[in-house]
C-alpha positions in Angstrom: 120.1 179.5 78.5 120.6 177.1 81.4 116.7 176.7 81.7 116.3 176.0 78.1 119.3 173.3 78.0 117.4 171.6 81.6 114.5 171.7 79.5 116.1 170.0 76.4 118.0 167.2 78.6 114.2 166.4 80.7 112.3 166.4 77.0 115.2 163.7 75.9 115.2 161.8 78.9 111.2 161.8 79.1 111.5 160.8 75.0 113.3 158.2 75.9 111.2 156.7 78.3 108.5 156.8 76.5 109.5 156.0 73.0 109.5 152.0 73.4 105.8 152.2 75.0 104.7 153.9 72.5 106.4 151.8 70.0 105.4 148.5 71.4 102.4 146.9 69.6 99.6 146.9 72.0 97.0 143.4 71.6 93.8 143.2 73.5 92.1 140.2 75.2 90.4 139.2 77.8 92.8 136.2 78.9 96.4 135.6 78.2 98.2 132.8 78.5 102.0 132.4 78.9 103.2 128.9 77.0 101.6 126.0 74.4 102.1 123.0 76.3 99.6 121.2 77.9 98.5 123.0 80.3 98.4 126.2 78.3 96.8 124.6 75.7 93.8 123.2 77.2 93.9 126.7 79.4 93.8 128.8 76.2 90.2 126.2 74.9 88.8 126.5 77.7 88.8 129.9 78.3 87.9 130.6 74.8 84.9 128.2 74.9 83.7 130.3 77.6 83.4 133.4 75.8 86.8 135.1 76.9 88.4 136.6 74.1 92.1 134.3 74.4 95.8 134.9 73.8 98.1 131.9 73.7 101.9 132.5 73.2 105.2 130.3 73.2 108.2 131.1 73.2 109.5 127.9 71.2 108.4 127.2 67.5 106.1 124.6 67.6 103.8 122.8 70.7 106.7 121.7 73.4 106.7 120.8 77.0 106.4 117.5 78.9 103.0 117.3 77.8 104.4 115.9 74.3 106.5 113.2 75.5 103.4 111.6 78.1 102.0 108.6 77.5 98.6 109.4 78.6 96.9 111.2 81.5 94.8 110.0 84.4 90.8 110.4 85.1 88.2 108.0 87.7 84.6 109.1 85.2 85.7 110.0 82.1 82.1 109.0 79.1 84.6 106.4 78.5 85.1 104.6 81.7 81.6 104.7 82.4 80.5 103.7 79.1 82.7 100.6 79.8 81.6 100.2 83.5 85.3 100.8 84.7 85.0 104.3 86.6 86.9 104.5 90.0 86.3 105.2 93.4 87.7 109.2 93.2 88.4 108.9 97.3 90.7 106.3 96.2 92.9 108.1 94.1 92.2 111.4 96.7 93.2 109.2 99.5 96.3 107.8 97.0 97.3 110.9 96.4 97.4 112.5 99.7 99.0 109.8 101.5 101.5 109.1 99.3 102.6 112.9 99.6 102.5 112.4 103.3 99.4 115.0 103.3 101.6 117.9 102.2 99.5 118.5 99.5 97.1 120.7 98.8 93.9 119.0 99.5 91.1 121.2 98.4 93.0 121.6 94.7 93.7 117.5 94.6 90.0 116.9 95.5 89.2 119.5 92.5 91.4 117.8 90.1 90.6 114.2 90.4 87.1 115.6 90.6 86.8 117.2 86.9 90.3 114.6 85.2 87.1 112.5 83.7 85.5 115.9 82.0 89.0 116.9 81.3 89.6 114.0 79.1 85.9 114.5 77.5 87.3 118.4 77.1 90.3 117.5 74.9 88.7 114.8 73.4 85.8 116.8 71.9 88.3 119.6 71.0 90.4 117.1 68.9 92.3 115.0 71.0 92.5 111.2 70.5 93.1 109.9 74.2 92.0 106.4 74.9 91.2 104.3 77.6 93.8 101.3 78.3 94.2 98.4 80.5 96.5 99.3 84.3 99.8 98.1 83.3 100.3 98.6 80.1 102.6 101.3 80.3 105.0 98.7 81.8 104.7 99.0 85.9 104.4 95.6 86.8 102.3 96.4 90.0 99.7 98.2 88.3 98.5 95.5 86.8 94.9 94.7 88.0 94.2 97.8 89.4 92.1 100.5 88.4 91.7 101.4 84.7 92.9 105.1 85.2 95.2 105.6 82.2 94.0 107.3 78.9 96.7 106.9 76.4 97.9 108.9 73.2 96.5 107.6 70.2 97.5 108.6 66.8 100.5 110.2 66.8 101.3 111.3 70.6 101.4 113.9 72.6 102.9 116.8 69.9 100.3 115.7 67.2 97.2 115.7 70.2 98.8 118.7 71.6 98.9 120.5 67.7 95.3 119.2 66.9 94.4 120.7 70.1 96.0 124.4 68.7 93.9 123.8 65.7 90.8 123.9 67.1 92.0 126.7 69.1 92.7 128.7 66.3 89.5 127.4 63.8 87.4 128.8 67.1 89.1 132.1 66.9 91.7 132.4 69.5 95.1 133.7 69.0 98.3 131.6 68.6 101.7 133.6 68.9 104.6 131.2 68.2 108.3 132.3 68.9 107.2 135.1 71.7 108.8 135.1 75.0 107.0 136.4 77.8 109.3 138.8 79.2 107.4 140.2 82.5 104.1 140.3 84.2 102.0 144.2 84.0 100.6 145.4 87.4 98.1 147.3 88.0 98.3 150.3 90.8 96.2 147.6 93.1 98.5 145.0 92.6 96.7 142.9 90.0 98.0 141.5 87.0 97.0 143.8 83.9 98.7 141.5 81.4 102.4 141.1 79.9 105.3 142.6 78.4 107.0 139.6 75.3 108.8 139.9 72.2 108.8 138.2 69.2 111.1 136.3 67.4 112.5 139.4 65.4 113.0 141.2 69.3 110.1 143.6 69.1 107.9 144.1 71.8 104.6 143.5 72.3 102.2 144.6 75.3 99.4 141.9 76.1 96.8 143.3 77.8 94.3 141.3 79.5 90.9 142.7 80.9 90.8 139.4 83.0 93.7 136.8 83.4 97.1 136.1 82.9 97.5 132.2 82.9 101.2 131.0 83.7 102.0 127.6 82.2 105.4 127.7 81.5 106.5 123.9 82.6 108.7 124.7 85.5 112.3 125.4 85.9 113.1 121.7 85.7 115.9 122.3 82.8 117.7 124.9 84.7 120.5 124.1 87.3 120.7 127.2 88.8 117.3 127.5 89.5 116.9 123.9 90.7 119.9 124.9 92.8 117.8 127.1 95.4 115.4 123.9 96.1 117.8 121.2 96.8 120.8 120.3 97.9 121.9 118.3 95.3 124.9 118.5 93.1 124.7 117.3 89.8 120.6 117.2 89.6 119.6 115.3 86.1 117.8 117.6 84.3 114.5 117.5 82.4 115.1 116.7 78.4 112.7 119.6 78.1 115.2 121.5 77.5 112.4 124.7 77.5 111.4 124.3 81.0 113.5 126.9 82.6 111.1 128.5 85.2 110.6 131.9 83.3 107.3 131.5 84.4 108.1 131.4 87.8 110.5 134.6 87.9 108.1 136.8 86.5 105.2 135.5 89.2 107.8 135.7 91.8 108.7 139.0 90.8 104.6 140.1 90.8 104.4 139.1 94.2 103.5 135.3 93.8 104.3 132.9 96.7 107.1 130.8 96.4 105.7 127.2 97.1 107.8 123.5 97.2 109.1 122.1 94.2 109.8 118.6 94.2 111.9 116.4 91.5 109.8 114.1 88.8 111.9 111.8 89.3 110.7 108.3 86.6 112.7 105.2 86.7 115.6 105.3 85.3 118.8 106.1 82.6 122.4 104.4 81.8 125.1 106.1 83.6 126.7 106.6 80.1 130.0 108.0 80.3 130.7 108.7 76.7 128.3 108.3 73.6 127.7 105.0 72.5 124.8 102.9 70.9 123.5 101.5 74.6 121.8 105.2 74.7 119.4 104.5 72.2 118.6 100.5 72.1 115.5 99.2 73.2 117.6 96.4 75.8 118.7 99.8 77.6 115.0 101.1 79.1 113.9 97.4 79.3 117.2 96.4 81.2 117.1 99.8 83.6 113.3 98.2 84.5 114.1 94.9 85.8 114.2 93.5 89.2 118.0 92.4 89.7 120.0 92.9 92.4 120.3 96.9 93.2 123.2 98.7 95.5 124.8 102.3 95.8 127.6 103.6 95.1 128.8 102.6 98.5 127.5 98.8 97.3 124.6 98.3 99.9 121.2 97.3 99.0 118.9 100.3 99.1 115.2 99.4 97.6 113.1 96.3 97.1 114.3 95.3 93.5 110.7 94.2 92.8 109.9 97.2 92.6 112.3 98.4 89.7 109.1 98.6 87.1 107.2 101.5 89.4 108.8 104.2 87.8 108.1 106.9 90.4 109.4 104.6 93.1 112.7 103.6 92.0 113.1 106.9 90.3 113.1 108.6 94.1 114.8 106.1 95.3 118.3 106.4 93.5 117.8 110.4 93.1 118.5 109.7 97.1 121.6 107.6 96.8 125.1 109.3 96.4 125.5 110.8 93.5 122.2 109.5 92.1 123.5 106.4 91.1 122.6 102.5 91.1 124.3 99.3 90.3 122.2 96.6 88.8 123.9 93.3 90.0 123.0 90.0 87.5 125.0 86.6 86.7 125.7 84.6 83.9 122.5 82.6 84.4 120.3 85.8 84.3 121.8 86.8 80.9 121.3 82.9 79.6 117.4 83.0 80.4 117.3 86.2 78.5 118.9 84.5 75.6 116.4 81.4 75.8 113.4 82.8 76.1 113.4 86.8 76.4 113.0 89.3 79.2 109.7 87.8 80.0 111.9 85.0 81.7 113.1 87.7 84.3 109.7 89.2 84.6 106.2 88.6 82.6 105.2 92.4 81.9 103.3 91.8 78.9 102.6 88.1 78.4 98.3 88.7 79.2 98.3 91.1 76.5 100.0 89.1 73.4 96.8 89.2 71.3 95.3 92.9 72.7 94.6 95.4 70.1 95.0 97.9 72.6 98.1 101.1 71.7 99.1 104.3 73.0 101.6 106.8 72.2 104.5 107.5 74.1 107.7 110.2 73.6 105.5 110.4 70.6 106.6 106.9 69.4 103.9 104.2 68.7 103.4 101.1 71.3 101.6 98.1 71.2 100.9 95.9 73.4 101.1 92.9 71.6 104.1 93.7 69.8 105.6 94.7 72.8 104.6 91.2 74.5 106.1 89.4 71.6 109.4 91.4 72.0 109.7 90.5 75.5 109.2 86.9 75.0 111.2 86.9 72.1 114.5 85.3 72.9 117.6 88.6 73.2 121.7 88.3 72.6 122.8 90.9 75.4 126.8 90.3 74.2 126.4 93.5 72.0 124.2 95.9 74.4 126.6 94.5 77.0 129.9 95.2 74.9 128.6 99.1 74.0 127.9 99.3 78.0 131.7 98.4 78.7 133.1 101.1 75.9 130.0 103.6 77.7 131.5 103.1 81.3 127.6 102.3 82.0 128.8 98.5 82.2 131.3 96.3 83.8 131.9 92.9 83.7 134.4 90.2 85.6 134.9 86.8 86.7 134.8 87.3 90.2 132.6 89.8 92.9 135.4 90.9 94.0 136.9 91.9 90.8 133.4 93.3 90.0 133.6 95.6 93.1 137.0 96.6 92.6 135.7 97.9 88.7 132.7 99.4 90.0 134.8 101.3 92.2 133.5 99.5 95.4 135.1 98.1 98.6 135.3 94.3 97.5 134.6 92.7 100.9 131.1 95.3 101.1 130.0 93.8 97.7 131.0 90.6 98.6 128.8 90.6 101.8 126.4 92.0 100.4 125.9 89.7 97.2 126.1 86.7 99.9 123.4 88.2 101.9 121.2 88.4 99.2 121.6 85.0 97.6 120.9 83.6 101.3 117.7 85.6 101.2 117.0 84.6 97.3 117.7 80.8 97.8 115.6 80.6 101.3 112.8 82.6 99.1 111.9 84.9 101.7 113.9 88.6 102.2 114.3 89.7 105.3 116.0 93.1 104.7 113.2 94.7 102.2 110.8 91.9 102.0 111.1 91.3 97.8 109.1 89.1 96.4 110.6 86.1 96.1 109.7 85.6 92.6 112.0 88.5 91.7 115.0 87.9 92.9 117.8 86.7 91.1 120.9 85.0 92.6 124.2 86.1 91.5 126.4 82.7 91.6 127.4 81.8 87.9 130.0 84.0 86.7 130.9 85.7 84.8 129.1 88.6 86.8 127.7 92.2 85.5 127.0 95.6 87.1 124.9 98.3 85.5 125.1 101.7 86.4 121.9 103.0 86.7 120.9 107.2 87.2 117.5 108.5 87.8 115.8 110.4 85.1 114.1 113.0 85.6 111.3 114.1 83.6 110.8 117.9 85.2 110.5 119.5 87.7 106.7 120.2 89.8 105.5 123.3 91.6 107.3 126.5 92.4 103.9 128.4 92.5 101.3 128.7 95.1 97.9 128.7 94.2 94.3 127.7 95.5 92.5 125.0 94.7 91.3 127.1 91.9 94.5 127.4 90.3 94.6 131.2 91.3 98.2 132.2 92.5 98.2 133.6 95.9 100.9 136.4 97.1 103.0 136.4 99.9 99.7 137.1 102.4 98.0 134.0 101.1 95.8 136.2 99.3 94.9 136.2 95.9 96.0 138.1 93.3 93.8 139.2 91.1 93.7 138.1 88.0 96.9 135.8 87.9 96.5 131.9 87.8 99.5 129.1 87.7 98.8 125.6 86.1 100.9 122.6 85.0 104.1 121.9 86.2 104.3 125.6 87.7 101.9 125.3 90.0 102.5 124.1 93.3 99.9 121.9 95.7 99.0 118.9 93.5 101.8 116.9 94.9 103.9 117.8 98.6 107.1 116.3 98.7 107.1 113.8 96.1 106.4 112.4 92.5 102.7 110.2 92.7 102.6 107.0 92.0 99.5 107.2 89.5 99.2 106.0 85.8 99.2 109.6 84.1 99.0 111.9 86.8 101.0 114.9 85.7 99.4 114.8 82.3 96.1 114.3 84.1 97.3 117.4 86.3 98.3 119.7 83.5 95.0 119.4 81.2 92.6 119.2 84.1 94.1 122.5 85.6 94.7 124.0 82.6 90.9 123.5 81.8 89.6 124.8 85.2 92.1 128.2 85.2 90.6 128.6 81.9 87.2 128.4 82.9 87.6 130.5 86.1 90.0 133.4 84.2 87.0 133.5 82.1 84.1 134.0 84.3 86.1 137.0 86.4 86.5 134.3 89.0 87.0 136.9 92.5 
């Protein structure tokens, strides 16, 4: 009897074991590909144009990721720069690249990417994609102006419509789309390679997607989720990405197959208001174009910190208040400042746009529609502040007084610091040469006229970059630095593209996330060793 009762309670327990295997619907391909974004999307064509039969899921219910907000991505040879005789020197933007990262990037998979951007862009392009090549500057970084045509913008409709087109084709060519499915884990083989993955769908039922080739992770980082974020810096309060999908699931499950953890830096562009409480100034146009120029900047602690003329280069100025206390900037500007505005627009502060006031040229960005021209003819057109700046008061992201000292004493700052260092700068404005951070002199703005203003200024952040290590052909490499088989990272997961900073360089993440997205889907599919 006590046999046949041992028996009974093994048969259950084995029954139970193996009951959800066995009820789990089972899909076969050759590649698999974990999230829709960019990355994942161009990983998912490209495999499938090279013959590998292709799963594409994502877990959200439509195309999502950083990828839809871009503006446009970077390439030096794309058919259109060369058809236009404006391709550029690629150890330039190597060199760019890996300098500007201090060399702790990974320079084998940088050389590989700014060696196929140009075919990337022809990739998406020919697969439905509408990117376009525009004019350095453009996106509204003063300093890029005149330098290398490198940006291929958004056209007709941004980065969700591209993004979507780009699923089309997918589909129309025979691939696989599975919205609203999670990826769940990653399924090993005895040898340690990656057999495919556990998900569920939107109604909880699993599914088991097995892939005779590669799993592709494209996830688009962890940089929505505090906790996460908490492990890789030292930070309280870290802004998170609006992406509010990004939150590393990607990165658990290869960490948990015996992927390499690898550096994961901030993406840190320009900058937000310091709103306190909800109010108009979030959403007005005067808020992003304000946070972009060149006045007076201190800390918290009311020192100087960065050259002001450099407020436009998004990357720069978005590192550089990230560092300050509490990630937070005052923007220091006088009653003169705000008259010029009034008069004759922000292009009295600084000329962005003025070259461009009869150029056809658009582009797409956060999926909203910009011209050129238009946008030159807003900037020049002449702007009442009094409102933006009243909704900044009631926000907390503003204050206003007659005096520095009263300024400081609202902005929470020891009065006689501000004070020296307002009187500092206007010495260094009037003279027209700065001898702390050598600013141009034909961006800086004296602060005499009162009354005066201070506007609080965080850094946004876009995501968050890496978390993965992988060669330069995108394939994820354990903890011996040695591949494992059939696994790949792309996109914001993978780590090497950039060491311990955000790159300077006119659509370089998007750049980053089709191009490697293209190359782990032409490797997965050949049975790259």
């Amino acid at each position: 009897m006590g046999n046949l009762i041992k028996k009974l309670m093994i048969s259950v327990f084995v029954f139970i074991l193996v009951v959800p295997i066995a009820l789990a619907e089972v899909m076969n391909a050759d590649v698999v590909i974990i999230g829709a974004g960019t990355s994942g999307t161009s990983a998912a064509l490209s495999a499938l144009e090279n013959g590998a039969k292709t799963i594409l899921i994502e877990k959200g219910a439509f195309p999502a990721g950083a990828g839809t907000f871009s503006g446009g991505m970077f390439a030096a040879d794309s058919s259109q720069q060369k058809k236009l005789g404006k391709t550029v020197d690629k150890k330039k933007l190597i060199d760019r690249y890996m300098e500007q990262s201090n060399y702790h990037a990974n320079a084998r998979l940088v050389a590989n990417i700014v060696n196929n951007a140009g075919r990337a862009v022809d990739f998406v392009n020919s697969n439905g994609a509408q990117m376009k090549l525009v004019d350095p500057g453009t996106g509204g970084q003063y300093w890029h102006k005149g330098t290398e045509a490198v940006l291929h913008g958004y056209q007709n409709g941004g980065g969700s419509k591209n993004i979507g087109r780009l699923q089309d084709t997918f589909k129309k060519k025979g691939g696989t789309l599975l919205f609203e499915t999670k990826a769940t884990s990653l399924i090993k083989n005895a040898d340690g390679s990656i057999a495919g993955v556990v998900a569920e769908d939107a109604d909880g039922n699993e599914l088991r997607l097995m892939a005779s080739k590669a799993v592709i992770v494209a996830t688009g980082g962890m940089g929505a989720n505090a906790e996460m974020l908490k492990e890789f810096f030292n930070y309280p309060d870290l802004p998170l990405s609006p992406v509010n999908n990004a939150q590393g699931e990607g990165l658990a499950m290869a960490w948990a197959a015996g992927a390499k953890k690898g550096n994961v830096i901030m993406q840190n562009f320009a900058t937000n208001p310091n709103n306190k409480i909800d109010t108009p100034l979030g959403m007005s146009d005067e808020t992003w174009t304000l946070c972009d120029l060149p006045f007076l900047r201190v800390n918290i602690l009311g020192k100087r910190f960065i050259r002001e003329d450099r407020a436009s280069d998004y990357a720069m100025i978005g590192n550089a208040i990230f560092d300050q206390p509490q990630h937070v900037a005052w923007q220091i500007f006088d009653q003169t400042s705000v008259d010029k505005i009034k008069k004759s627009g922000f292009s009295a502060i600084i000329n962005q746009y003025g070259e461009w006031k009869n150029s056809k040229q658009e582009f797409y960005e956060f999926n909203e529609r910009i011209s050129v021209s238009e946008r030159a003819k807003k900037w020049a057109t002449p702007t009442d502040l009094t409102k933006f700046i009243e909704d900044g008061i009631v926000g907390g992201s503003m204050v206003k007084a007659d005096t520095i000292e009263e300024l400081a004493a609202k902005m929470n700052i020891d009065p006689a610091v501000l004070k020296a260092e307002v009187t500092r700068y206007n010495k260094f404005a009037k003279a027209g040469k700065d001898e702390d951070f050598y600013n141009d002199p034909r961006f800086m703005y004296p602060v005499v006229k009162g009354p005066f203003y201070a506007f609080s200024n965080i850094s946004r952040s876009i995501g968050a970059l890496g978390g993965i290590v992988v060669n330069e052909n995108l394939q994820v490499l354990g903890n011996d630095n040695k591949v494992i088989k059939g696994l790949y990272a792309v996109g914001n997961d993978a780590t090497g593209m950039y060491g311990n900073g955000y790159v300077d360089i006119e659509g370089g993440t998007l750049g980053f996330g089709f191009t490697s997205g293209m190359l782990a889907g032409e490797n997965a599919a050949k049975g790259l060793k």
